[in-house]
C-alpha positions, 0 to 999 in steps of 0.5 A: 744777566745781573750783577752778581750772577755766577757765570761760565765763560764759553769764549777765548777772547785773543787779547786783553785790551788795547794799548798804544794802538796795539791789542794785549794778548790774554794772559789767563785762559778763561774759556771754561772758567768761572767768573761772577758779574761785578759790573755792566758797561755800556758801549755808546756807539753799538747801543747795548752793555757788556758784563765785567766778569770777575775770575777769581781763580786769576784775580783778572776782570774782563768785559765780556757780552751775554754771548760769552757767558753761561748763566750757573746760578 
């Protein structure tokens, strides 16, 4: 996957991010939802990147892996 690709996310994550030690519930469901890749991130410790996906439905952005995502287009 690629930045710019439309994808479908097939995975609910239980929270948003971390804050003060503290996981963020989700506040948007997005499992079902479509999204567009806007960026990559690499995790320097697991060795691999993850998508920043775009839900303009919501205007909320989530990094997610290639496992969560349905490539549409």
């Amino acid at each position: 996957m690629k930045v710019g690709d439309l994808v479908k996310c097939n995975w609910q994550p239980g929270s948003s991010h971390v804050e003060d030690d503290c996981a963020v519930p989700m506040k948007f469901i997005i499992k079902g939802e479509v999204g567009i890749i806007i960026g990559k991130r690499e995790q320097r410790y697991i060795g691999s990147s993850y998508n920043v996906v775009l839900f303009p439905k919501f205007g909320y952005k989530h990094t997610l892996s290639d496992g969560a995502l349905d490539l549409l287009n």
